[in-house]
C-alpha positions as CSV (number, residue, x, y, z in Angstrom):
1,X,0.0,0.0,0.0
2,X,2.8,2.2,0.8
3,X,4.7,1.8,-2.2
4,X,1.3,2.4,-4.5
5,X,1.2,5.9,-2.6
6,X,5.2,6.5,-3.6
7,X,4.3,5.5,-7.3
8,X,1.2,8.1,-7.3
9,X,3.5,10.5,-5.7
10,X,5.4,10.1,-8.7
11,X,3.2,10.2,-11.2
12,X,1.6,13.5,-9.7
13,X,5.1,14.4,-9.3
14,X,6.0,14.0,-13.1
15,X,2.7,15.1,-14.3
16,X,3.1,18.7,-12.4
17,X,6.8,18.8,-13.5
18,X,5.9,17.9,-17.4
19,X,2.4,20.1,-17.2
20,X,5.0,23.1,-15.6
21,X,7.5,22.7,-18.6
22,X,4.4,22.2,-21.1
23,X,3.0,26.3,-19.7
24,X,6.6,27.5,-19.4
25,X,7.4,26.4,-23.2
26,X,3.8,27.8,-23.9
27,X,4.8,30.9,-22.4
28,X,8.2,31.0,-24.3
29,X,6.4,31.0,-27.8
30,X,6.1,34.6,-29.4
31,X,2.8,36.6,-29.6
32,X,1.9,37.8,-33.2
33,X,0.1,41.0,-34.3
34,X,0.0,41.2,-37.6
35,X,-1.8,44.6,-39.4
36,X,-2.7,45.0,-42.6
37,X,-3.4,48.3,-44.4
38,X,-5.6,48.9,-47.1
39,X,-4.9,50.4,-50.1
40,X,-1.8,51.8,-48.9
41,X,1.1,53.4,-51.0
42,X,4.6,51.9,-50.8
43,X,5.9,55.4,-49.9
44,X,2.9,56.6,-47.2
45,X,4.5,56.2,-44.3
46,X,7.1,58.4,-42.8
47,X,9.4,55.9,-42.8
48,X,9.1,55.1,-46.2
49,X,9.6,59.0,-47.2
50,X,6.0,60.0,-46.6
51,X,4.9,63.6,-45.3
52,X,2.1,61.9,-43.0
53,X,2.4,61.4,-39.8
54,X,3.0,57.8,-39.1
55,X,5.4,58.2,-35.1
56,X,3.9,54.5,-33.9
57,X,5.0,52.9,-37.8
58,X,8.4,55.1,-37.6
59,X,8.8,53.6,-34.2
60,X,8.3,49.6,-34.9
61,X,10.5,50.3,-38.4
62,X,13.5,52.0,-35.9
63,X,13.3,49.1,-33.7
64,X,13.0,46.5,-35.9
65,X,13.6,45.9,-40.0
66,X,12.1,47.3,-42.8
67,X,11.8,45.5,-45.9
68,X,12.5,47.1,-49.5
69,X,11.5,44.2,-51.7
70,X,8.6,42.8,-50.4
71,X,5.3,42.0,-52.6
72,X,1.3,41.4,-52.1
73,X,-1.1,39.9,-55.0
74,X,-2.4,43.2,-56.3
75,X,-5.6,43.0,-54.9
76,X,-7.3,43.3,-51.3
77,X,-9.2,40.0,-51.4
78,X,-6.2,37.7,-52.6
79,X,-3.8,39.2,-50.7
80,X,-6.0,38.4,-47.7
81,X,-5.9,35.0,-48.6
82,X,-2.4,34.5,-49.5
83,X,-1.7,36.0,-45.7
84,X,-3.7,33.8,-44.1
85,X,-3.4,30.2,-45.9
86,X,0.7,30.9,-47.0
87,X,-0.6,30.2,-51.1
88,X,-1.3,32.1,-54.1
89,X,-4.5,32.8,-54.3
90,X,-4.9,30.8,-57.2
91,X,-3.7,27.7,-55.9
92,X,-6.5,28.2,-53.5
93,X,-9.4,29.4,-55.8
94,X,-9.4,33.2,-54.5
95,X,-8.6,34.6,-57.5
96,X,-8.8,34.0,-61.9
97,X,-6.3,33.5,-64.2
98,X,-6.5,32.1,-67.6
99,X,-7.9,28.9,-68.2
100,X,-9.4,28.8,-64.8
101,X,-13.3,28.0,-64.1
102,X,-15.9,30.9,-62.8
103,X,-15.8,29.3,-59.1
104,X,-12.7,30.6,-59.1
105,X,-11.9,34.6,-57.7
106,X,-13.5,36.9,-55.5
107,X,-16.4,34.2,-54.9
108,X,-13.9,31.5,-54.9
109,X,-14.3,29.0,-51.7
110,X,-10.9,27.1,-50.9
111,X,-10.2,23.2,-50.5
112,X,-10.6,22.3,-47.3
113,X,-6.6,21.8,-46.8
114,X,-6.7,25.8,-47.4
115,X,-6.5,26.3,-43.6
116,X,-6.0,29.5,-42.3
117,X,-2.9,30.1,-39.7
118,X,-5.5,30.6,-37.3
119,X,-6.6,26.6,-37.6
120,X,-2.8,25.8,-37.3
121,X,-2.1,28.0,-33.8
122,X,-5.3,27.3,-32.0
123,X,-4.1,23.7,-31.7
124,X,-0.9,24.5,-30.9
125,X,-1.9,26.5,-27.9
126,X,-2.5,29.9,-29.0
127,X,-5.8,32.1,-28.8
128,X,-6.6,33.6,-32.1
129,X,-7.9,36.9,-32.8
130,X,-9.6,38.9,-35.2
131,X,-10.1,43.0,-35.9
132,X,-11.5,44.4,-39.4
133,X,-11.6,43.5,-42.5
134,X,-11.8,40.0,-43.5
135,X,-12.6,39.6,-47.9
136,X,-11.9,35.9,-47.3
137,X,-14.3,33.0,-48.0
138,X,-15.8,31.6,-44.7
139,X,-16.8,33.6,-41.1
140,X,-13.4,34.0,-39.4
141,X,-14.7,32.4,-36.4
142,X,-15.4,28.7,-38.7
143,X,-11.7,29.5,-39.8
144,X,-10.0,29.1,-36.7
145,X,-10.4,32.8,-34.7
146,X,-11.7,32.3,-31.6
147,X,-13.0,36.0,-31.2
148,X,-13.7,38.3,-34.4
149,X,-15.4,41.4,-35.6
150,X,-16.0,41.0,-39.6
151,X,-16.6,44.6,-39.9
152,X,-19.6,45.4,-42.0
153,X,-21.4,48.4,-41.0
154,X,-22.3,50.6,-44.4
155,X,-20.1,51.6,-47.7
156,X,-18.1,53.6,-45.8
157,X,-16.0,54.8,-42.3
158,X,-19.0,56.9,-41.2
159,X,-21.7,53.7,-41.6
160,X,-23.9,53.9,-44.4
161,X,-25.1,57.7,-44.9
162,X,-28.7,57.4,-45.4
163,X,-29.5,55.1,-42.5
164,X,-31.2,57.9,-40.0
165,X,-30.0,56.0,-36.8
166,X,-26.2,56.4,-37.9
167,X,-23.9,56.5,-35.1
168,X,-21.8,59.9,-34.7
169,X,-19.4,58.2,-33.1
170,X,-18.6,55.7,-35.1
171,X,-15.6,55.5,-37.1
172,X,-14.4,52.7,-38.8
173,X,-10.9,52.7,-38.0
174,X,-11.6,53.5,-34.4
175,X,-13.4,50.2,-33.8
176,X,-11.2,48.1,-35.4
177,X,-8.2,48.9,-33.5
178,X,-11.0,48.9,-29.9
179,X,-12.2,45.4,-31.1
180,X,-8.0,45.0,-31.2
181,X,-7.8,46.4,-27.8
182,X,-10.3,44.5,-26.1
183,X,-9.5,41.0,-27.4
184,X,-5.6,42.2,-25.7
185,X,-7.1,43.3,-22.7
186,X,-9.7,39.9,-22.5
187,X,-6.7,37.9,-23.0
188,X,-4.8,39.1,-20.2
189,X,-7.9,38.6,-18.0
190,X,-8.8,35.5,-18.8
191,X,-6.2,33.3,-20.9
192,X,-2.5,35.3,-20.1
193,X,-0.3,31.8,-19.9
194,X,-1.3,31.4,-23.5
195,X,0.4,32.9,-26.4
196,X,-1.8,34.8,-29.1
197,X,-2.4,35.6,-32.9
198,X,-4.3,38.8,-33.4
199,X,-5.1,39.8,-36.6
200,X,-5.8,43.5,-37.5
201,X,-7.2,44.2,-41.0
202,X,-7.9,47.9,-41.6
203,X,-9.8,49.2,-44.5
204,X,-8.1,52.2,-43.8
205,X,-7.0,54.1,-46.5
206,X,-9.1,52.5,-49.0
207,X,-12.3,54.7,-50.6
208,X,-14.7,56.3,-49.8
209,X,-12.4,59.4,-48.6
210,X,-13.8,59.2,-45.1
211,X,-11.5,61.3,-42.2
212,X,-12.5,62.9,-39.3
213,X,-12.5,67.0,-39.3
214,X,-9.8,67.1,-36.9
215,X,-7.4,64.9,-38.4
216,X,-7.8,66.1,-42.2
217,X,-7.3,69.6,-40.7
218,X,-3.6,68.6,-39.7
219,X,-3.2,68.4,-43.6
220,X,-4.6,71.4,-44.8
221,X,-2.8,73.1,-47.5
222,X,-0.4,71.0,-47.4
223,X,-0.9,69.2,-51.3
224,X,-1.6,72.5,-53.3
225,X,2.0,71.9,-54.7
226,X,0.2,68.9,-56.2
227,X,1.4,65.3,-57.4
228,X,4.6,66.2,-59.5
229,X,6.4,67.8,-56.0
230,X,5.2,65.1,-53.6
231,X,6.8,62.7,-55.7
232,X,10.3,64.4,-56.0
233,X,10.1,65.3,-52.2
234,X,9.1,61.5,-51.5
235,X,12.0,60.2,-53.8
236,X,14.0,62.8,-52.2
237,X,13.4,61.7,-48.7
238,X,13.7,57.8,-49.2
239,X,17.0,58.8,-51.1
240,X,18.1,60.1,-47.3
241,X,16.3,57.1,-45.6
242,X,18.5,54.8,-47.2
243,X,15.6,53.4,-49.2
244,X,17.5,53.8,-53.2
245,X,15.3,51.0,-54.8
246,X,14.5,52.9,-58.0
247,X,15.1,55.7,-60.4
248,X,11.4,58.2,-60.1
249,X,9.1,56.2,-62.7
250,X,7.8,59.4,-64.7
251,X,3.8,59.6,-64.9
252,X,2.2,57.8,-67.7
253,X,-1.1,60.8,-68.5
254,X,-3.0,58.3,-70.8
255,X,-3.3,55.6,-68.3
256,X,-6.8,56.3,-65.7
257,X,-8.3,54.0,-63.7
258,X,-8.6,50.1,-64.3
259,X,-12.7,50.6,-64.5
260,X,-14.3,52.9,-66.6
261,X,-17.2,54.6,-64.4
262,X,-17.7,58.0,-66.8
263,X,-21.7,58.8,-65.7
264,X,-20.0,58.7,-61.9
265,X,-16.9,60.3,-62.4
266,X,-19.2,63.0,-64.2
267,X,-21.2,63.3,-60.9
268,X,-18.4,63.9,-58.8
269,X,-18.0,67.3,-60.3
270,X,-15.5,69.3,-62.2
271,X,-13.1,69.0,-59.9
272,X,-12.3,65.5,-61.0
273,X,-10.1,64.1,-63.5
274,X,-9.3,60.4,-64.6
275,X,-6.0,60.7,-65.1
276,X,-2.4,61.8,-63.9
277,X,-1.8,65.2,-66.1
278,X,1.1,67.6,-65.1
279,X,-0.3,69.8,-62.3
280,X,0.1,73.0,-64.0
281,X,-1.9,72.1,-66.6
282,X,-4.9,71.5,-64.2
283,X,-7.6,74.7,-63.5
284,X,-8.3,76.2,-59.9
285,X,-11.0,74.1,-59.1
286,X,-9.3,70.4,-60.1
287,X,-6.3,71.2,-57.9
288,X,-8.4,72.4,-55.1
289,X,-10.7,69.1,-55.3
290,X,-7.3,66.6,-56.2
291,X,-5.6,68.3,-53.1
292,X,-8.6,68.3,-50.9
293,X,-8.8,64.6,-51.5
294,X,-5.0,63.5,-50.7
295,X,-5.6,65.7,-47.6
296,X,-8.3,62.8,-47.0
297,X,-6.3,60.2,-47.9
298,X,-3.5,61.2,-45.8
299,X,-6.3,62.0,-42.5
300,X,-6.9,58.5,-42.8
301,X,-3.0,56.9,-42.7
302,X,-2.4,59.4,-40.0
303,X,-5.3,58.2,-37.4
304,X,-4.6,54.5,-38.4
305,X,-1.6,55.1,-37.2
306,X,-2.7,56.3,-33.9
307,X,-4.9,53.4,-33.8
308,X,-1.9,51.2,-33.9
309,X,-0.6,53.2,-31.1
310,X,-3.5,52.4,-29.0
311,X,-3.0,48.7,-29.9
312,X,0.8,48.9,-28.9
313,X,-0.2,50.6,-25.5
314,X,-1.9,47.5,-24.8
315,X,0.6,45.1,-25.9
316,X,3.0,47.1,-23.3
317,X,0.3,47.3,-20.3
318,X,0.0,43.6,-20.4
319,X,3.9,43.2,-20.5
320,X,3.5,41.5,-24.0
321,X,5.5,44.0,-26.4
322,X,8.8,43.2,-26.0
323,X,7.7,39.1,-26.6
324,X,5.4,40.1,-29.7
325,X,6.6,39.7,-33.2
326,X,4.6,43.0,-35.1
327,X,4.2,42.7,-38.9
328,X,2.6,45.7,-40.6
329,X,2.2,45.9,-44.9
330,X,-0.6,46.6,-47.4
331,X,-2.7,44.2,-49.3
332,X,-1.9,46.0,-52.6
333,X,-0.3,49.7,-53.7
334,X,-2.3,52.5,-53.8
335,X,-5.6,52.9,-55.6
336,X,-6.2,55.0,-59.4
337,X,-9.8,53.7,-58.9
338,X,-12.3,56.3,-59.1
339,X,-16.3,55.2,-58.6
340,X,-19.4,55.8,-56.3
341,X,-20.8,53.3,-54.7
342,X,-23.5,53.0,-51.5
343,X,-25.7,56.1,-51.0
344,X,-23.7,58.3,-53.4
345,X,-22.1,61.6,-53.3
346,X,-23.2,64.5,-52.8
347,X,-20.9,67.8,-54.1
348,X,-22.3,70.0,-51.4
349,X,-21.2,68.3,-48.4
350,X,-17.6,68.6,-46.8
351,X,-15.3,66.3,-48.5
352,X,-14.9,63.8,-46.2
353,X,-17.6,63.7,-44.7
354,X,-19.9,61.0,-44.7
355,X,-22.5,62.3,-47.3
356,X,-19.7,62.4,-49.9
357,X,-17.6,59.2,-52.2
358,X,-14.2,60.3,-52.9
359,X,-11.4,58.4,-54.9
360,X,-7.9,58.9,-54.5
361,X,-7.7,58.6,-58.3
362,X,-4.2,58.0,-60.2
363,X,-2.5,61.3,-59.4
364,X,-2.3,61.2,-56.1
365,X,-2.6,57.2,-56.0
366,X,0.7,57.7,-58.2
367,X,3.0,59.7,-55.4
368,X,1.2,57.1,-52.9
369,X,3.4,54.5,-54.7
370,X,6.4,56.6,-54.9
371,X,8.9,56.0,-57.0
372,X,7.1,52.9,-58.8
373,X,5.0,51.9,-61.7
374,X,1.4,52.2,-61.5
375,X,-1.4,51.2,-59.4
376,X,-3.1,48.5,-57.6
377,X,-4.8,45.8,-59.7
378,X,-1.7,46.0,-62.3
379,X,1.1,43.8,-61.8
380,X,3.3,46.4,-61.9
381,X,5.8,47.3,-59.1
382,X,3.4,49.9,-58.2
383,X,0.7,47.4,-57.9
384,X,2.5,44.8,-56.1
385,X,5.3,46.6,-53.6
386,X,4.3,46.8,-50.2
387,X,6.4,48.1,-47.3
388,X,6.9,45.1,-44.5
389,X,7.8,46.2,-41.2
390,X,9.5,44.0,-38.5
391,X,9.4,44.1,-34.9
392,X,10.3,41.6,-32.0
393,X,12.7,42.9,-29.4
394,X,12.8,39.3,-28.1
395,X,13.4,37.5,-31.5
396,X,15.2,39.6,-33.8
397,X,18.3,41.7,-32.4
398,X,18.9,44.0,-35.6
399,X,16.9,47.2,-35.3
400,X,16.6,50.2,-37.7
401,X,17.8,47.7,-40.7
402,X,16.5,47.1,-44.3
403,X,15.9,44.0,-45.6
404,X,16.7,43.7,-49.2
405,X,15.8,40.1,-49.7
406,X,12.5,39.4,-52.1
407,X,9.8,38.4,-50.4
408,X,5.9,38.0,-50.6
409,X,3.0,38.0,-48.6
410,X,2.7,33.9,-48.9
411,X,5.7,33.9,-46.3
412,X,3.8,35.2,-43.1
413,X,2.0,31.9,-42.7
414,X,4.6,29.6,-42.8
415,X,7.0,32.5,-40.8
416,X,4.4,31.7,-38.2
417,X,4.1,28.4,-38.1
418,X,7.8,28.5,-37.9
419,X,8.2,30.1,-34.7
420,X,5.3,28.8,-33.2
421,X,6.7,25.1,-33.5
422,X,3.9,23.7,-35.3
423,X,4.7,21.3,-38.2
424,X,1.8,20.3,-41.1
425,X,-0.2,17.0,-40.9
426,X,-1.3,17.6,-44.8
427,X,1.5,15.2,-46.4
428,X,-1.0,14.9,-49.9
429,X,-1.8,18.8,-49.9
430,X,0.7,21.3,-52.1
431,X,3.1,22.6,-50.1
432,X,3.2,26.0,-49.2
433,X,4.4,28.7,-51.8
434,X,5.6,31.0,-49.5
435,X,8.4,30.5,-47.0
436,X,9.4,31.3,-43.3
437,X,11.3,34.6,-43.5
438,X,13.0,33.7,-40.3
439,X,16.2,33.5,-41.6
440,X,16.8,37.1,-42.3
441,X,15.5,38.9,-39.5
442,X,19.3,38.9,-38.3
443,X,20.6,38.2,-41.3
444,X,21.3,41.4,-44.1
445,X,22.7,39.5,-46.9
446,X,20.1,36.4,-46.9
447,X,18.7,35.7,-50.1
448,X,14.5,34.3,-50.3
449,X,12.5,33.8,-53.4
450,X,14.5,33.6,-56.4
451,X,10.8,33.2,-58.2
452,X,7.6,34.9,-57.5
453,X,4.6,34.5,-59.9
454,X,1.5,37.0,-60.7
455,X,-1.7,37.0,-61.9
456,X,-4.6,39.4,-61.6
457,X,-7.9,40.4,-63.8
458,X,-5.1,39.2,-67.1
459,X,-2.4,41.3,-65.7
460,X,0.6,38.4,-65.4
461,X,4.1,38.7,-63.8
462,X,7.2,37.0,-63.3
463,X,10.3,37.5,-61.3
464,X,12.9,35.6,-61.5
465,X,15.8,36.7,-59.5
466,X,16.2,40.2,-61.2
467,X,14.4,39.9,-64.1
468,X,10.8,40.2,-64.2
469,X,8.1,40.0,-67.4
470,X,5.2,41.7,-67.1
471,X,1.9,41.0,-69.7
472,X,-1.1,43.3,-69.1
473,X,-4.4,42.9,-70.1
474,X,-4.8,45.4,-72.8
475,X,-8.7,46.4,-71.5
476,X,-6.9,47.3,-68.0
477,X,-4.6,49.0,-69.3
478,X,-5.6,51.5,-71.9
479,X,-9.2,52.4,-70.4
480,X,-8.7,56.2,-71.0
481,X,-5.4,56.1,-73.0
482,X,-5.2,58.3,-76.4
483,X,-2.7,55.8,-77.8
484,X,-3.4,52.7,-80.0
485,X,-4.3,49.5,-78.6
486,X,-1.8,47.0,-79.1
487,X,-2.6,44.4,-81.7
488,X,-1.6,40.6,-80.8
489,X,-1.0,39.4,-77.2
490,X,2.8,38.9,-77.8
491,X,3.4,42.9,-77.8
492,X,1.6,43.1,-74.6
493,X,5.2,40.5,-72.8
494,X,7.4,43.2,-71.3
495,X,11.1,42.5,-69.5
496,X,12.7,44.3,-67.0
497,X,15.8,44.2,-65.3
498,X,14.6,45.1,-61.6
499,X,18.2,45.2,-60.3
500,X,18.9,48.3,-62.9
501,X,15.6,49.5,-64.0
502,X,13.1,48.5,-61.2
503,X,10.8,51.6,-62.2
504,X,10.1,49.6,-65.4
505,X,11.7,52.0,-68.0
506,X,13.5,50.3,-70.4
507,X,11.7,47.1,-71.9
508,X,14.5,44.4,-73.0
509,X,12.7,42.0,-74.7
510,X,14.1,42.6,-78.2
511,X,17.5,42.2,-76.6
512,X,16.4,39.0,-74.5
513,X,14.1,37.5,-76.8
514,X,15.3,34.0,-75.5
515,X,14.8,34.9,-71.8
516,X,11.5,36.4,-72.6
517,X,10.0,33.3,-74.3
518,X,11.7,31.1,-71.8
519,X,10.0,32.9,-68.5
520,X,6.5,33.7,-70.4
521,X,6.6,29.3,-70.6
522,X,7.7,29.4,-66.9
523,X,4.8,31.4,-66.4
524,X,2.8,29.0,-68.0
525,X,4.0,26.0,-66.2
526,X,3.3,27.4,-63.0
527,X,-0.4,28.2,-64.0
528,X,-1.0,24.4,-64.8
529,X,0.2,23.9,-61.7
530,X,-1.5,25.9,-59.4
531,X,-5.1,25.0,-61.3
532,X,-3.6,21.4,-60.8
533,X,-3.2,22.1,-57.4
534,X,-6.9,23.5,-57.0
535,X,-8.7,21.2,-57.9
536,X,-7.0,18.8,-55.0
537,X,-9.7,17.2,-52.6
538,X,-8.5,15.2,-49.5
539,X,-9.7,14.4,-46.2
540,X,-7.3,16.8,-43.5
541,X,-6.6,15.8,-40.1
542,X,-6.8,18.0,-37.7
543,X,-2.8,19.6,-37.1
């Protein structure tokens, strides 16, 4: 009887010591915030040479990395995805591409091994979180989140602007980084021994031009110098951060928006225009209204940034900063879209203000992605470039640094399964595309992807170490142009040399005509592959 009690002793013993080591390796694994912008140039924030005040951004990108080569899918939606799951969209049926079927895109649902990180840390110990935007097939709460807030309150920041019990108080941006705030604060009530995934998705600074009063009047005045000198002084100023990744890609006048809306564009007044024209060939009014609108644009960037800050106020109260890897990008470069949707616009009220549907529109939309190419939806490095900051005091030991490996937004997943510990049960599913970016955190001269592929509404990339093709789909491209459409589809391949010419200048495909043909078929390959790779059904265990 007396050795039974030393044996279950022993096993309560062991069982204490092993559940002890089991929370103290729980508590050893990193938090992760990661935020996602919307619609947000490559140069917006201060410390990527923007004017607008971004101090909590500036502050993570000081203490920690800042990327220079980093890439999203174009779009909001598939960018989403690729973040989430660690595919391209297309592999997942989130977004088209030639040859594809129609349940493929925006309406796309994914296989079910399309799991989101979410399902992959839950397991593993970690309490998932939600804020925002989601754009991804599924509730986020069937996908693995334990808490969410799919924001969907209206068209725009202000709610919808006919519905007479609107909210005064509501602004979009505010409530996505409070939802942010109170999922922290409930985890350090109730769950603190646990690590946590908390997922911030602002629609912030997509359209409509919402801001509040008080933070568009910090910009006021400050764009009448108009597109043409924000770009220089942008250029200018990433020059002295350090950040040289491109010649100043000159303005291309007779490319507009990727959608032709004329009847709306008409109703937003005189003050608009569809296209990026010299400044001092625009009248009175259209600078005022173009001006007024980056003012806007910029009201927005600034107050998600002091969103952030309230987020990272948090993080520090519940002594969780300094063990919290902080990833911040955009889902795709800024927008030369210009529409109305919702209630409409109306000219009379304040711009801004919730009565009105603004656009950034391609002038500003093309300082936004200063010194690149273009806009989102093209494949362009305008389209594609996103800034990627890095911060984890705990985990990576560089700070202030850039990053000038490629990478792409397919690498967060598998980054995070990575340091988390947890390890794929899917042996028959694809493998990821992306890959963990661990590795160069501490380490300048790492190299990543040596090939990234794109595809979106017929606009196709390829890079392939420094060369890159790009095809565009000639309805995107020339919706508002004054030149002639090009003919056959094989005038449409362009080559670039990103390591010389990453502002997309000078087109060497008559030089390279074997390289040309040789990545256009890699292109191709890769496109069988990924519709191979969709239309994959098997049975997942649970991770």
């Amino acid at each position: 009887m007396g050795n039974w009690r030393v044996v279950a002793t022993l096993v309560v013993l062991i069982a204490t010591i092993n559940g002890g080591n089991q929370n103290a390796a729980a508590k050893e694994l990193p938090n992760f915030l990661v935020i996602i912008a919307d619609d947000m140039g490559f140069s917006d924030a201060g410390c990527y040479g923007g004017e607008i005040s971004t101090p909590n951004l500036d502050a993570l990108a000081t203490g920690g990395l800042r990327f220079t080569q980093f890439y999203n899918t174009a779009r909001c939606w598939p960018t989403r995805s690729a973040l989430v799951t660690g595919y391209y969209p297309q592999q997942i049926r989130r977004d088209g591409m030639p040859g594809a079927p129609k349940n493929f895109g925006g309406r796309g649902k994914r296989p079910v091994w399309a799991k989101t990180i979410a399902e992959y840390l839950k397991p593993a110990g970690y309490r998932t979180y939600h804020s925002g935007k989601w754009h991804i097939d599924g509730q986020p709460t069937n996908c693995g989140f334990d808490l969410s807030d799919e924001t969907s309150r209206g068209h725009g920041f202000f709610e919808t602007i006919k519905r007479k019990n609107r909210d005064p108080n509501y602004y979009q941006t505010i409530h996505t980084a409070q939802h942010a705030v109170e999922c922290l604060k409930l985890h350090a009530e109730q769950t603190p021994g646990q690590p946590f995934f908390q997922y911030v998705a602002f629609r912030a600074p997509h359209f409509p031009l919402h801001a509040l009063p008080k933070d568009i009047a910090k910009y006021s005045g400050r764009y009448t110098d108009g597109w043409d000198t924000l770009r220089k002084q942008r250029h200018q100023r990433q020059k002295s951060l350090g950040i040289e990744v491109a010649s100043l890609s000159p303005l291309e006048p007779d490319v507009g928006p990727p959608y032709a809306f004329p009847q709306q564009i008409e109703e937003l007044g005189p003050g608009e225009i569809n296209r990026p024209l010299a400044w001092d060939t625009l009248n009175e009014q259209q600078r005022n209204f173009q001006a007024a609108k980056m003012e806007i644009h910029a009201a927005m960037i600034d107050r998600m940034d002091q969103e952030i800050g309230r987020i990272l106020d948090q993080l520090k109260t519940m002594d969780a900063f300094e063990k919290t890897l902080i990833l911040f990008l955009s889902d795709n470069g800024a927008s030369a879209e210009i529409m109305v949707r919702g209630d409409g616009h109306d000219p009379n009220a304040p711009m801004g203000s919730a009565e009105t549907y603004l656009c950034l529109g391609p002038g500003f939309s093309s300082a936004a992605n200063t010194p690149f190419r273009r806009h989102k939806t093209w494949v362009h490095e305008g389209g594609i470039s996103t800034p990627l900051i890095a911060h984890w005091p705990k985990g990576i030991t560089s700070q202030g640094e850039f990053r000038h490996a490629v990478g792409h937004v397919v690498d967060i997943t598998p980054t995070l399964l990575d340091l988390a510990g947890v390890k794929r049960q899917e042996s028959a599913a694809p493998g990821f595309a992306g890959q963990s970016l661990v590795h160069i955190f501490d380490n300048a001269d790492a190299v990543h992807h040596e090939e990234l592929w794109f595809c979106h509404e017929g606009n196709r990339a390829l890079r392939l170490g420094d060369w890159k093709i790009i095809h565009s789909d000639k309805s995107r491209v020339f919706p508002y142009s004054r030149a002639p459409k090009p003919r056959d589809e094989e005038s449409l391949w362009r080559l670039y040399n990103l390591a010389s010419d990453r502002a997309e200048q000078v087109d060497l495909s008559a030089q390279e005509p074997g390289r040309l043909a040789s990545m256009a078929e890699r292109w191709t390959q890769l496109r069988d592959k990924f519709l191979s790779d969709s239309t994959i059904e098997l049975p997942v265990r649970t991770p």
